[in-house]
Biopython code that builds the backbone (N, CA, C, O; Angstrom):
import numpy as np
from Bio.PDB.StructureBuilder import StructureBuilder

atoms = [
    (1, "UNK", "N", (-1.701, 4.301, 11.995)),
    (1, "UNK", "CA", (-0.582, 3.567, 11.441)),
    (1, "UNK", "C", (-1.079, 2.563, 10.409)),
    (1, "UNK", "O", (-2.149, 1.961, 10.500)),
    (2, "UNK", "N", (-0.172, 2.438, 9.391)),
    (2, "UNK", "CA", (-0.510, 1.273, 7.988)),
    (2, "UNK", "C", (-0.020, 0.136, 8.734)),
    (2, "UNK", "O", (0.202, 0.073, 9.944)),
    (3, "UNK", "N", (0.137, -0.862, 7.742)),
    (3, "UNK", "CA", (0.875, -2.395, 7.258)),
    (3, "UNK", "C", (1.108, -2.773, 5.803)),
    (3, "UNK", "O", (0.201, -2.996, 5.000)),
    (4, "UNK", "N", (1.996, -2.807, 5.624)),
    (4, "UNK", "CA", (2.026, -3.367, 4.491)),
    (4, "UNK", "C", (2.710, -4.859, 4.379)),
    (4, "UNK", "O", (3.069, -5.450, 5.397)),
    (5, "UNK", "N", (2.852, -5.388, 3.143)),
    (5, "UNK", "CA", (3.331, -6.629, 3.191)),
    (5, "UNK", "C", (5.101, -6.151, 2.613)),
    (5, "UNK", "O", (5.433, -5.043, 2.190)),
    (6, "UNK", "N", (5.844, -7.176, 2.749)),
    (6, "UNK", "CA", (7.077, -7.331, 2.127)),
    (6, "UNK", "C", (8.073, -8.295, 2.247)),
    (6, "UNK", "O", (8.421, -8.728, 3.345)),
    (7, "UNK", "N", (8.593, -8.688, 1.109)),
    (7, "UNK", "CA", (9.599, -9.806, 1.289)),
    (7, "UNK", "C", (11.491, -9.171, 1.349)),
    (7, "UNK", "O", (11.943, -8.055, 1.603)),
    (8, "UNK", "N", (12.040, -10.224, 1.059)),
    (8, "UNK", "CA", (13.698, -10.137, 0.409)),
    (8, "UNK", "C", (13.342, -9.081, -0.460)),
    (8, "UNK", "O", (13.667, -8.021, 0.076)),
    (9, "UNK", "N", (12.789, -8.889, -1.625)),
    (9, "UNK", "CA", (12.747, -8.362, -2.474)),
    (9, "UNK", "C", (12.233, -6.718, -2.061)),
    (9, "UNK", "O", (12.808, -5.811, -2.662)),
    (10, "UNK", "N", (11.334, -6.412, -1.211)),
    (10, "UNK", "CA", (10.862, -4.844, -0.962)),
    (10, "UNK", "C", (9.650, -5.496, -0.535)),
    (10, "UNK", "O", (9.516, -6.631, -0.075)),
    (11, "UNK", "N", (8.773, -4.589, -0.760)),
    (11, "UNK", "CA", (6.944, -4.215, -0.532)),
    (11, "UNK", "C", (6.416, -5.193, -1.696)),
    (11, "UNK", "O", (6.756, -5.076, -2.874)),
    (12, "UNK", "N", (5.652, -6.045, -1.266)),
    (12, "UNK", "CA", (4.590, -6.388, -1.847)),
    (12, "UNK", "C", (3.672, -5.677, -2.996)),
    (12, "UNK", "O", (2.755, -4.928, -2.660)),
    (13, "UNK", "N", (3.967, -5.949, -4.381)),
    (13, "UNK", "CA", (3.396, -5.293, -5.228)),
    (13, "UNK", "C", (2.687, -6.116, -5.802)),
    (13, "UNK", "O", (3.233, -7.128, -6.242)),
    (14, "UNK", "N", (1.178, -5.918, -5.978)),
    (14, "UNK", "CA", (0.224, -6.579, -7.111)),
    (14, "UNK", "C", (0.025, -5.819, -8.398)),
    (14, "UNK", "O", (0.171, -4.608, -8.563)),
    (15, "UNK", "N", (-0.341, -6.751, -9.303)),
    (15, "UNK", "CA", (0.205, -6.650, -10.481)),
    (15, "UNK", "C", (-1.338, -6.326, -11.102)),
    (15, "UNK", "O", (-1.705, -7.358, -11.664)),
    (16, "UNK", "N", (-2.262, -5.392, -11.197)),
    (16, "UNK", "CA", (-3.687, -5.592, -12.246)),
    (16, "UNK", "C", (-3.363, -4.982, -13.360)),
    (16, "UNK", "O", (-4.024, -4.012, -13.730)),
    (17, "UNK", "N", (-2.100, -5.527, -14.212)),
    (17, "UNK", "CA", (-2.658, -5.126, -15.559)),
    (17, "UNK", "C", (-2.012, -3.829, -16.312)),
    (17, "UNK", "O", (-1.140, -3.755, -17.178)),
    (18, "UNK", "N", (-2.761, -2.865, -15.659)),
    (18, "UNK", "CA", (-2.260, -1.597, -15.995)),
    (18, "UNK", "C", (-1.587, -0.608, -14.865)),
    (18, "UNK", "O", (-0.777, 0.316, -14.938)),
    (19, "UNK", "N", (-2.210, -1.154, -13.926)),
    (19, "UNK", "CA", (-2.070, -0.772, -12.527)),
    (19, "UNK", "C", (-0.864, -1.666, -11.403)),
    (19, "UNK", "O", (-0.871, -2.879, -11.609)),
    (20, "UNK", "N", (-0.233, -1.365, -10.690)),
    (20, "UNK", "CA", (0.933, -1.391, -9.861)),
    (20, "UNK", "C", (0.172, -1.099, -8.366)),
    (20, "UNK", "O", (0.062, 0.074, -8.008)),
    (21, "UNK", "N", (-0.342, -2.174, -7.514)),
    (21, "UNK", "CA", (-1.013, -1.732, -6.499)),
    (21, "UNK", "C", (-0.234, -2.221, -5.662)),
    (21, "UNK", "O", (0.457, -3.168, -6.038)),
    (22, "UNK", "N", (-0.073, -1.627, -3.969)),
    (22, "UNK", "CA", (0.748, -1.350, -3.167)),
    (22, "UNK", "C", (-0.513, -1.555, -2.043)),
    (22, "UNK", "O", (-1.004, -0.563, -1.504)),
    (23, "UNK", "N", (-1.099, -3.225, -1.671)),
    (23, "UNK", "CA", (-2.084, -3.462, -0.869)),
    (23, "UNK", "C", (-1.462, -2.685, 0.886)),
    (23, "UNK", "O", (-0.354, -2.831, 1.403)),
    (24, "UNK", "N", (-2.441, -2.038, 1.315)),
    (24, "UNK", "CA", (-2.269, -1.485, 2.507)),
    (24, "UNK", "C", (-3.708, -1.688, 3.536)),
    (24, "UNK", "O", (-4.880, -1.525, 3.195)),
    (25, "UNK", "N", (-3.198, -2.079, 4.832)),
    (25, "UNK", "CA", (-4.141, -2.364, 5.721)),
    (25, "UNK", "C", (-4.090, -1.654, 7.064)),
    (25, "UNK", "O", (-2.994, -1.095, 7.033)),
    (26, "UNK", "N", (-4.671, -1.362, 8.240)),
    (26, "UNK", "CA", (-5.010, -0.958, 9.284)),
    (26, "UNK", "C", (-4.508, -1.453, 10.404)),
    (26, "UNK", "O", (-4.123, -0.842, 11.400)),
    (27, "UNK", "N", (-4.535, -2.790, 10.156)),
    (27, "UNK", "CA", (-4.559, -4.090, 11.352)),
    (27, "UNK", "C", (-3.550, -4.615, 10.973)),
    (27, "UNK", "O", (-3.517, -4.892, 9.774)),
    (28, "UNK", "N", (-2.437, -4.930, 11.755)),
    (28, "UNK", "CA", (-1.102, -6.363, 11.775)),
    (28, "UNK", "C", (-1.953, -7.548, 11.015)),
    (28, "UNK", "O", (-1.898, -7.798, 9.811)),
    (29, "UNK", "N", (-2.760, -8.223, 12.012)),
    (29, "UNK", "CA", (-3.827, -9.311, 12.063)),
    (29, "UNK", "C", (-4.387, -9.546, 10.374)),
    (29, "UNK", "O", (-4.384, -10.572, 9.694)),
    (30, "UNK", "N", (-4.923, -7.931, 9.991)),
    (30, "UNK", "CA", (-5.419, -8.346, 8.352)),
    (30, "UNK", "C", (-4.579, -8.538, 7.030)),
    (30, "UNK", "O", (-4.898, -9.114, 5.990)),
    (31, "UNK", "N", (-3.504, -7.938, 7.348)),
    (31, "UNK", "CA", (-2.255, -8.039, 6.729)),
    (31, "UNK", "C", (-1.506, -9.449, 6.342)),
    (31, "UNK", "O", (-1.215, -9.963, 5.262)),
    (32, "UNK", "N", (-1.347, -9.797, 7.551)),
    (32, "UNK", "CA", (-0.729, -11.158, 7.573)),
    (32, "UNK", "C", (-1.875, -12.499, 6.875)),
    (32, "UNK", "O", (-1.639, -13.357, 6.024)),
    (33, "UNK", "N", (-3.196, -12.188, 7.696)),
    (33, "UNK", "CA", (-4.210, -13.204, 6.681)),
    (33, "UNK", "C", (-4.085, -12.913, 5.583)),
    (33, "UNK", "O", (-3.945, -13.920, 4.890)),
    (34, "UNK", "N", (-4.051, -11.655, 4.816)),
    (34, "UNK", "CA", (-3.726, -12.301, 3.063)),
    (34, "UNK", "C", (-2.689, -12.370, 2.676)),
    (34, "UNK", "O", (-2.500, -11.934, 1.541)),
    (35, "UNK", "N", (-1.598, -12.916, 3.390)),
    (35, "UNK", "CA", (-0.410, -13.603, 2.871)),
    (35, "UNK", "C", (-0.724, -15.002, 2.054)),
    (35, "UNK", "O", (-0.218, -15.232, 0.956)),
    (36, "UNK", "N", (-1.538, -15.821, 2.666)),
    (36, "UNK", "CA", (-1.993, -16.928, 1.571)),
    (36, "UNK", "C", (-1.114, -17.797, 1.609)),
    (36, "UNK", "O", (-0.390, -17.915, 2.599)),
    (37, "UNK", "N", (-0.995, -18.657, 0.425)),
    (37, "UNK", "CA", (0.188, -19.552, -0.133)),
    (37, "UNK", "C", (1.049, -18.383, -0.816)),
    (37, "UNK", "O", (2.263, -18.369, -0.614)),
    (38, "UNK", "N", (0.362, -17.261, -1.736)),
    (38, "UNK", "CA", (0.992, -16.530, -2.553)),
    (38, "UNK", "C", (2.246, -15.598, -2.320)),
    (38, "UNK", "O", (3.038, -15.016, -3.062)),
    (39, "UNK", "N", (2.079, -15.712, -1.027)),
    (39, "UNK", "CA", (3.256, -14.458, -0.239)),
    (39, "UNK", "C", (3.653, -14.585, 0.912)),
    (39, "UNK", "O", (4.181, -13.777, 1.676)),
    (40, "UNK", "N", (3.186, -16.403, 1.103)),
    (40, "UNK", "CA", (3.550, -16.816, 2.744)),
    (40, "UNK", "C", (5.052, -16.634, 2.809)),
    (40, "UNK", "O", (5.449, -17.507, 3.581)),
    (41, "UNK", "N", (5.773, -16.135, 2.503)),
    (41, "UNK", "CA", (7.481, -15.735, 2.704)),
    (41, "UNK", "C", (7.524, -14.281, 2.912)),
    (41, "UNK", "O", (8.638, -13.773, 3.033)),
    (42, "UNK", "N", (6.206, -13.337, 2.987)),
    (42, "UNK", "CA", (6.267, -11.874, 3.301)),
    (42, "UNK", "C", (6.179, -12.059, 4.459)),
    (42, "UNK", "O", (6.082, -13.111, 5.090)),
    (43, "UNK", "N", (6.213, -10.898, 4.819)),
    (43, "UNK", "CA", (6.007, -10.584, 6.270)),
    (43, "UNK", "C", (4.933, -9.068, 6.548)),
    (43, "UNK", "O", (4.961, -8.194, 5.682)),
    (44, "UNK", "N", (4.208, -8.919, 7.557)),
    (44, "UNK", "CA", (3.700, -7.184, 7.952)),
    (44, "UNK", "C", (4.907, -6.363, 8.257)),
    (44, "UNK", "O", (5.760, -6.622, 9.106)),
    (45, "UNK", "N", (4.859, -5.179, 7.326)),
    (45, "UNK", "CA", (5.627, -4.209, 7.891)),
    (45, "UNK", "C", (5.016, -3.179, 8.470)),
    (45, "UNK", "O", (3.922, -2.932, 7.964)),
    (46, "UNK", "N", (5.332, -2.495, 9.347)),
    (46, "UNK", "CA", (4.424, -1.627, 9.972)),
    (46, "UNK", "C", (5.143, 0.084, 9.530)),
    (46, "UNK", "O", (6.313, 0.396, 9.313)),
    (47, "UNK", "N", (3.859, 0.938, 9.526)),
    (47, "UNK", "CA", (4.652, 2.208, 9.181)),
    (47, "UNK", "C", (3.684, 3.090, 9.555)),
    (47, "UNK", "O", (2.457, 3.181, 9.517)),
    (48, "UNK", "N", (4.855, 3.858, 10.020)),
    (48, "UNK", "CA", (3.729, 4.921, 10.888)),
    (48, "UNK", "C", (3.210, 6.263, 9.914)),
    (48, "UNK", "O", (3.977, 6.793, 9.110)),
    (49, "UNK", "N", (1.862, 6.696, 10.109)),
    (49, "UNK", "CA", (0.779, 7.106, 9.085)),
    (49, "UNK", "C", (1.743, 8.501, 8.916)),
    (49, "UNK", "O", (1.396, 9.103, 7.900)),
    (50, "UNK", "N", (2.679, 9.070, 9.517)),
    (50, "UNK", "CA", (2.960, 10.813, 9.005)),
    (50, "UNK", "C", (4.158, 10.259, 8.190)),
    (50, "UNK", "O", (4.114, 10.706, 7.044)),
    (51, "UNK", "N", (5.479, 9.227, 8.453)),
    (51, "UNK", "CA", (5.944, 8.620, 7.393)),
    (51, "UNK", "C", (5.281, 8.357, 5.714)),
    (51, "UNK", "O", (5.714, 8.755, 4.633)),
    (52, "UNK", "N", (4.209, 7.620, 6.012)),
    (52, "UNK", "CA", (3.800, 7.062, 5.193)),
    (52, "UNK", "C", (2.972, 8.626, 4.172)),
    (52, "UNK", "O", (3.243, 8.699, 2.973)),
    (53, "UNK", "N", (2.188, 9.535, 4.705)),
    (53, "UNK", "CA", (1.973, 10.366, 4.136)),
    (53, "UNK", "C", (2.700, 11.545, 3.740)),
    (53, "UNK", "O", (2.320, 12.434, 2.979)),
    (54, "UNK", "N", (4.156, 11.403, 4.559)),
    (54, "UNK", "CA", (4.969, 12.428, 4.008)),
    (54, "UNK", "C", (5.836, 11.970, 2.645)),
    (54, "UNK", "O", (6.016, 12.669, 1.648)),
    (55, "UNK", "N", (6.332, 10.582, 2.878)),
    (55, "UNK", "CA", (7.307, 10.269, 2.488)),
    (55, "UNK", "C", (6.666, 8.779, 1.430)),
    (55, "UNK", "O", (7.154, 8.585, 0.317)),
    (56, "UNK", "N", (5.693, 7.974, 1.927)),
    (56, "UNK", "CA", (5.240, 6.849, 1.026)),
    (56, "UNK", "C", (4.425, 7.791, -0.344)),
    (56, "UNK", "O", (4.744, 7.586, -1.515)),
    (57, "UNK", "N", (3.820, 8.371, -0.116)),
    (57, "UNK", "CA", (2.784, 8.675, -1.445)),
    (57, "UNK", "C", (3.397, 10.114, -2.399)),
    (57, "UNK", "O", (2.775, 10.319, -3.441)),
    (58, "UNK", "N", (4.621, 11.131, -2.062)),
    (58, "UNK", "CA", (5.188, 11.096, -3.225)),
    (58, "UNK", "C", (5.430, 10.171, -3.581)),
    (58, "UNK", "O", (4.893, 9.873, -4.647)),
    (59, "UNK", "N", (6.275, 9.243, -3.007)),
    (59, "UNK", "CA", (7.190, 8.472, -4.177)),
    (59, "UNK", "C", (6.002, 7.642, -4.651)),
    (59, "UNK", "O", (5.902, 7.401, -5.854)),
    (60, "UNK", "N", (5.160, 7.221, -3.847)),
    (60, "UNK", "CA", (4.717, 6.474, -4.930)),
    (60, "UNK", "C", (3.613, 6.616, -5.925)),
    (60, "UNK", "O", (3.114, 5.676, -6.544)),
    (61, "UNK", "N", (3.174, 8.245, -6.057)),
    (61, "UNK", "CA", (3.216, 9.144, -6.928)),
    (61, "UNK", "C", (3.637, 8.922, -8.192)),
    (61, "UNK", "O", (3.039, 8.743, -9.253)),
    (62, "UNK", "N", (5.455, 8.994, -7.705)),
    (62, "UNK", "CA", (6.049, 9.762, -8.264)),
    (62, "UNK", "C", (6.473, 8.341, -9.465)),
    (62, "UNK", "O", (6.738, 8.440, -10.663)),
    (63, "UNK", "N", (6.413, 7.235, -8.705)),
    (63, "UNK", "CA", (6.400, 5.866, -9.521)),
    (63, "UNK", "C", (5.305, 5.767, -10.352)),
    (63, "UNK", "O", (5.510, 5.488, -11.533)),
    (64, "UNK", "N", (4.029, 5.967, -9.903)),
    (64, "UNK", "CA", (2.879, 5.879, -10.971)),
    (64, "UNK", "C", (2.421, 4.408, -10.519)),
    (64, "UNK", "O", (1.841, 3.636, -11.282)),
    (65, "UNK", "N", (2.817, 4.051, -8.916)),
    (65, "UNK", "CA", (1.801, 2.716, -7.941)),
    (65, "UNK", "C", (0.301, 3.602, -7.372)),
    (65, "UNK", "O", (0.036, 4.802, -7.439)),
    (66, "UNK", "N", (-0.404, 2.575, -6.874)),
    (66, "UNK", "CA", (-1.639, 2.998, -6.221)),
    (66, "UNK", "C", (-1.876, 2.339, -5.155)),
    (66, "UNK", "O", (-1.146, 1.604, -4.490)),
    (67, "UNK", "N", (-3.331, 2.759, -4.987)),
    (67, "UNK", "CA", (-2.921, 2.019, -3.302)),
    (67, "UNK", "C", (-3.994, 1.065, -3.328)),
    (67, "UNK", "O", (-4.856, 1.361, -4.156)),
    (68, "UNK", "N", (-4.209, 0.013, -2.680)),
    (68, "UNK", "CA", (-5.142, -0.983, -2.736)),
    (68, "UNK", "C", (-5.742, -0.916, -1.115)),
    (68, "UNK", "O", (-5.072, -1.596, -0.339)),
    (69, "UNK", "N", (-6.832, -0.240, -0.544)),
    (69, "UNK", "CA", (-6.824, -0.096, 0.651)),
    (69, "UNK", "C", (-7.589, -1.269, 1.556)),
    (69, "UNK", "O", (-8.812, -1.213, 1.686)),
    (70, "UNK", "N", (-7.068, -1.983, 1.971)),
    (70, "UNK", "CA", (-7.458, -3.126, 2.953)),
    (70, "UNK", "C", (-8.301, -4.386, 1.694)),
    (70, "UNK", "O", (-9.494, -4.540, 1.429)),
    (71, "UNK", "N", (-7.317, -4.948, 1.270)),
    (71, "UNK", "CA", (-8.281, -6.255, 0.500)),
    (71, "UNK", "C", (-8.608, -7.341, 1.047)),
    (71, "UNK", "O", (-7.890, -8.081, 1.719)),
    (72, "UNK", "N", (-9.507, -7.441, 0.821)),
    (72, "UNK", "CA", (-10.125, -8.949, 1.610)),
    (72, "UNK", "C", (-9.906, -9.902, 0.812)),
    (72, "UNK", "O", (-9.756, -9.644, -0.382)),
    (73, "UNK", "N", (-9.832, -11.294, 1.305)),
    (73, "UNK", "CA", (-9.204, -12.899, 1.205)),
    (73, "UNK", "C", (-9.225, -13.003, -0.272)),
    (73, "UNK", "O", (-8.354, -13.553, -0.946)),
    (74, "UNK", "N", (-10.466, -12.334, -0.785)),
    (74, "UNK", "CA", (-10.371, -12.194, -2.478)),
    (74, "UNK", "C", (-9.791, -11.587, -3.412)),
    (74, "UNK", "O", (-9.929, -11.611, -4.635)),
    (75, "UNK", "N", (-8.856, -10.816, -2.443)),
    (75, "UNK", "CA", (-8.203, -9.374, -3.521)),
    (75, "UNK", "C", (-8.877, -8.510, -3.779)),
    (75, "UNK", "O", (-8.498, -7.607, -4.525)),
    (76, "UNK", "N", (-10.184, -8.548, -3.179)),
    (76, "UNK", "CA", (-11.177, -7.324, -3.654)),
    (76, "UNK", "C", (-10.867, -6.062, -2.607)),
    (76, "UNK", "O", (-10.718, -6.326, -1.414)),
    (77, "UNK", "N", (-10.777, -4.734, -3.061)),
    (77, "UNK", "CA", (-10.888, -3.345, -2.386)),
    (77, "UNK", "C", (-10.778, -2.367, -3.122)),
    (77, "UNK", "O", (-10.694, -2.501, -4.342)),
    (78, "UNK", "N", (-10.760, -1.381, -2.616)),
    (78, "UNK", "CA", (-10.817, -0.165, -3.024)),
    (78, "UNK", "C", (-9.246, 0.216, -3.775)),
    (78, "UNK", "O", (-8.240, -0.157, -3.170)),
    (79, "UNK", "N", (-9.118, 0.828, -4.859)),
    (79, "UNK", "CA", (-7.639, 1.046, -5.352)),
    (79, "UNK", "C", (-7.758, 2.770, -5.673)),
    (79, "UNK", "O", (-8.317, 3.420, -6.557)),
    (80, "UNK", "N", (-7.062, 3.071, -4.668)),
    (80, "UNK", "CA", (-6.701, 4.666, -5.854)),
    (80, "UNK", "C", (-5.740, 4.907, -5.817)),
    (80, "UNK", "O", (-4.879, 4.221, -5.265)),
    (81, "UNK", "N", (-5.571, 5.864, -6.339)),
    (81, "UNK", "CA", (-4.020, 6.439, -6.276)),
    (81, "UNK", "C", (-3.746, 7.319, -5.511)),
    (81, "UNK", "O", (-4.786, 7.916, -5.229)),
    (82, "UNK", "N", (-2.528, 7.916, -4.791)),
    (82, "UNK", "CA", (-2.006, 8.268, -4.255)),
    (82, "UNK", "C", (-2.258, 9.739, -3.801)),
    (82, "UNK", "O", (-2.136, 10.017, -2.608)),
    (83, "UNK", "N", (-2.609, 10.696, -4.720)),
    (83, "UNK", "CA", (-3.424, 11.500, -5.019)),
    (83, "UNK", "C", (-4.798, 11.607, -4.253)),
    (83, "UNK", "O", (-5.074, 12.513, -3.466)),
    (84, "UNK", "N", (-5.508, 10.699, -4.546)),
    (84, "UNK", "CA", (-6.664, 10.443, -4.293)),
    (84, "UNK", "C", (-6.619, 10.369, -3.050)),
    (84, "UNK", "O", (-7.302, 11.163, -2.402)),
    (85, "UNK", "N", (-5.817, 9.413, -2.391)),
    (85, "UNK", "CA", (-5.953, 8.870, -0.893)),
    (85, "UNK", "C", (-5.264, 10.406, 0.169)),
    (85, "UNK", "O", (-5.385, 10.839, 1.315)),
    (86, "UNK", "N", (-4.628, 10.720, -0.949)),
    (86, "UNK", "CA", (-4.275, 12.067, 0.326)),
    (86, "UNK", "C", (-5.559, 12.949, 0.414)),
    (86, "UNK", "O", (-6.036, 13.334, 1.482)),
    (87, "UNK", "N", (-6.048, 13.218, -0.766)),
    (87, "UNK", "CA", (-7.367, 14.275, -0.736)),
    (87, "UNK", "C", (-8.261, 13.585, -0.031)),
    (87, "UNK", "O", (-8.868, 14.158, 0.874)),
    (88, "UNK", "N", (-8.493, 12.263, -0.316)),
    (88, "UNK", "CA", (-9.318, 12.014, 0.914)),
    (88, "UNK", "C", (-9.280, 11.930, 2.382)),
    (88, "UNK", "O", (-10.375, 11.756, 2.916)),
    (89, "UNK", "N", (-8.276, 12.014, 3.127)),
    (89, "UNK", "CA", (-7.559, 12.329, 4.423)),
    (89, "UNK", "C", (-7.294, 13.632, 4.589)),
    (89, "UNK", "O", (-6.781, 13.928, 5.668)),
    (90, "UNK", "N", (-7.541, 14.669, 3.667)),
    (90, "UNK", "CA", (-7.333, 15.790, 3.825)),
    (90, "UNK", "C", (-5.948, 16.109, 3.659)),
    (90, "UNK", "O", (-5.703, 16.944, 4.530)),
    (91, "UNK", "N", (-4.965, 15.889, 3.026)),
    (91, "UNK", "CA", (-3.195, 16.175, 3.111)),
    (91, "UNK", "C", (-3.338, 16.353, 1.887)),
    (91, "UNK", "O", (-4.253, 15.933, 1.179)),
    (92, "UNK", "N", (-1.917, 17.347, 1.422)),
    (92, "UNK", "CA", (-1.496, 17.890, 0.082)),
    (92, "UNK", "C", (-0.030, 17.498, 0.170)),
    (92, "UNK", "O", (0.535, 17.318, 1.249)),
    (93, "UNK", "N", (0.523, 17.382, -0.939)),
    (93, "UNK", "CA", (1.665, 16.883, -1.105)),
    (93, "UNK", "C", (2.408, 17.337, -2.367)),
    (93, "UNK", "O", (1.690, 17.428, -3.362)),
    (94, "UNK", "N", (3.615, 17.619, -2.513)),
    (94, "UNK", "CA", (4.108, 18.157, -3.267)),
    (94, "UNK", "C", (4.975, 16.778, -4.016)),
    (94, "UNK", "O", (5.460, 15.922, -3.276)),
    (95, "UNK", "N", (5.101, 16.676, -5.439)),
    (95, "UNK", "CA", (6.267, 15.819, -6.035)),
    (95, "UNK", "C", (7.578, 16.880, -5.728)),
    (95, "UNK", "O", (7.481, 18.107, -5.709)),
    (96, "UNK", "N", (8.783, 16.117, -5.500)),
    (96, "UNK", "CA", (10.179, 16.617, -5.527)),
    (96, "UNK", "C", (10.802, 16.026, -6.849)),
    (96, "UNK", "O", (10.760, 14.818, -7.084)),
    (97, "UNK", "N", (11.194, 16.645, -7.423)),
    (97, "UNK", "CA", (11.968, 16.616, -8.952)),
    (97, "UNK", "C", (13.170, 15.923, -8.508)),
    (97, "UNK", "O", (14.067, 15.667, -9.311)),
]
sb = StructureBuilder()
sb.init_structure("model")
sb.init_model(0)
sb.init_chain("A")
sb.init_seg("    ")
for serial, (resi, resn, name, xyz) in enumerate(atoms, 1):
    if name == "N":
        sb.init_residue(resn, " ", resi, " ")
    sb.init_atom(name, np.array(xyz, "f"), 0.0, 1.0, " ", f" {name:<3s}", serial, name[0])
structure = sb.get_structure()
């Protein structure tokens, strides 16, 4: 199972630039520590991993977000895209038009 962050507004999106990252973590616990000052009004959402690989990474595919996988207190981690993170888990996924 993931976590992600989210407010009023949806999911927690960071902003690098060119990139649209969609920080995702493992742990409730690591989630909530990088809320910060910056996003202390989010909250952990929790989502379960066949959701999230059936239904999170078309769309967010299909948006052209990536994934930021577990960042630490610095914002530093791993980012790929959506694509990427399924081939590396072994899953294929189709876009729906």
């Amino acid at each position: 199972d993931l976590w992600v962050l989210h407010d009023e507004d949806g999911c927690i999106l960071v902003d690098l630039g060119k990139d649209k990252v969609l920080p995702i973590w493992h742990d409730e616990t690591l989630a909530n520590t990088w809320r910060g000052n910056e996003y202390e009004k989010s909250q952990a959402l929790h989502i379960k991993f066949t959701d999230f690989v059936e239904k999170w990474l078309p769309g967010m595919a299909k948006d052209g977000f990536n994934l930021g996988i577990a960042p630490n207190l610095a914002g530093e981690g791993i980012v790929v895209s959506p694509e990427e993170f399924a081939a590396d888990i072994g899953v294929r996924f189709e876009l729906s038009e």
